[in-house]
Structures are given as C-alpha cells and as structure tokens.
C-alpha positions, 0 to 999 in steps of 0.5 A: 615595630609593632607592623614588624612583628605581625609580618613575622607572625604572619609568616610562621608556619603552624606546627607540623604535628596537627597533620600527623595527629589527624592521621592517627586519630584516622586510623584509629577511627578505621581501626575502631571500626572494623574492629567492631564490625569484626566482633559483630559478625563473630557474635551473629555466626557463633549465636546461630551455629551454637550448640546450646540451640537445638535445630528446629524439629523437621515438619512432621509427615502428612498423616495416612488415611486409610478408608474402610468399606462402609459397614451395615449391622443389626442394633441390639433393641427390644423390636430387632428393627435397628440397624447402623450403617457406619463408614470409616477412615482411619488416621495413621501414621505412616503407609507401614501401618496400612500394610499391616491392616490390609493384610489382616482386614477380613479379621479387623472387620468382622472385630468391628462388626461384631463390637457394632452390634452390641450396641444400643440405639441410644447409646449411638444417638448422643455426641458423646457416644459417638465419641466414645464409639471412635475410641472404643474402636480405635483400641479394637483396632490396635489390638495386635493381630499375630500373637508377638506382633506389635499393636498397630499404632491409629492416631484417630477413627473417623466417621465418614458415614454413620446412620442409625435407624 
C-alpha cells in the first residue's frame, strides 16, 4: 500500500496559483519601476525649470579701450627742467562712451594737460602716486562735459607710457 500512495502523490499536480501569483508580483515589480523611473524624471525637470533659481547671469561684454594720443608737459619743480610724457588707455564699458569722449577730446585733454602740470616729480616717483594719479584723473575724466550731461562712466586710467625726467 505504501508504493499506492507515493504513485498518487507523484501524480498530483501542484496548485494552479504559484503561476498566477508570480505573474502579480511581476507586474508590480514592472510597475514599481516605472513608477520610480517616472517620479525621478519629474524631480530632475521640475528642479532645473523651478522658479526659485535665478538663471545664470549672461558673461559680461568684453570691455572698451580707448587709447589717448601720448601727452608731454612741463612738471612743477624748483629748476623748470621736469618734464612728464604720459600715455593713456582708458577702460569703459561700452563703444557709447567712447563716442562721447571723441566728441569732446580737445576739452578732455587740455583738463588732463592742465591737471599734469600741477605736479611734482616726487609726487609721480612712488607707486602710490602713480596710483593716485590714475584716480585723480579718472574722475577728471568723468566730469561731464555738457551742463545736464550725464558723467561718462570709466572703469580704469591705464598707464601705457609714463616717463618723468
């Protein structure tokens, strides 16, 4: 009896469900997944379009220079025998400026030629006063010249020659 009953469990079929149940779990595998895949690629387009984050600033326009004729004056020193030859580029910030300085360049000279030769040598020998020299003329520079004219905007006085002897 005992070879009967192994016979019959031999030929049992095994529940009709281990099928179906491994199709779910497929399917919510599937499932699981694109939904995940789905959430992820909202999070990645939402965070870059979001409202919150300002868009990088544009690059800035490369800068003007403007180049000065080189200019020669008379120092003022005990003997007379000093002079300054001085050339000069000036950064702005866009063509507009430069229009505005070439309309008007015999006035804008003869303010810088006329500021030049109130210096002293020794004022003009050190590092700092060359510094403070391009400063000084940078706001000559500005001052506006038409009465109700807005200053003309220099970023920097360049030194491109300067000689005192």
């Amino acid at each position: 009896m005992a070879s009967t009953t192994a016979a019959t469990q031999q030929n049992v079929a095994p529940p009709a469900t281990t099928g179906k149940v491994k199709r779910i779990v497929l399917i919510l595998l599937i499932a699981l997944v694109a939904a995940g895949a789905a959430a992820g690629g909202m999070y990645f387009f939402l965070a870059k379009s979001a409202p919150g984050k300002p868009a990088p600033p544009p690059p800035p326009a490369p800068p003007v220079f403007f180049a000065l004729e080189p200019m020669t004056v008379n120092l003022l020193s005990d003997d007379g025998q000093h002079y300054l030859r001085v050339g000069l580029t000036l950064k702005l910030a866009d063509e507009k400026m430069q229009a505005r300085l070439t309309e008007h360049m015999p006035e804008l000279r003869s303010r810088i030629l006329l500021d030049l030769s109130n210096k002293h040598p020794e004022d003009l020998s050190t590092l700092d006063g060359k510094r403070a020299l391009a400063k000084e003329l940078q706001s000559l520079v500005q001052q506006p010249t038409d009465a109700g004219a807005p200053p003309v905007q220099v970023e920097e006085v360049l030194f491109t020659e300067f000689v005192v002897q």
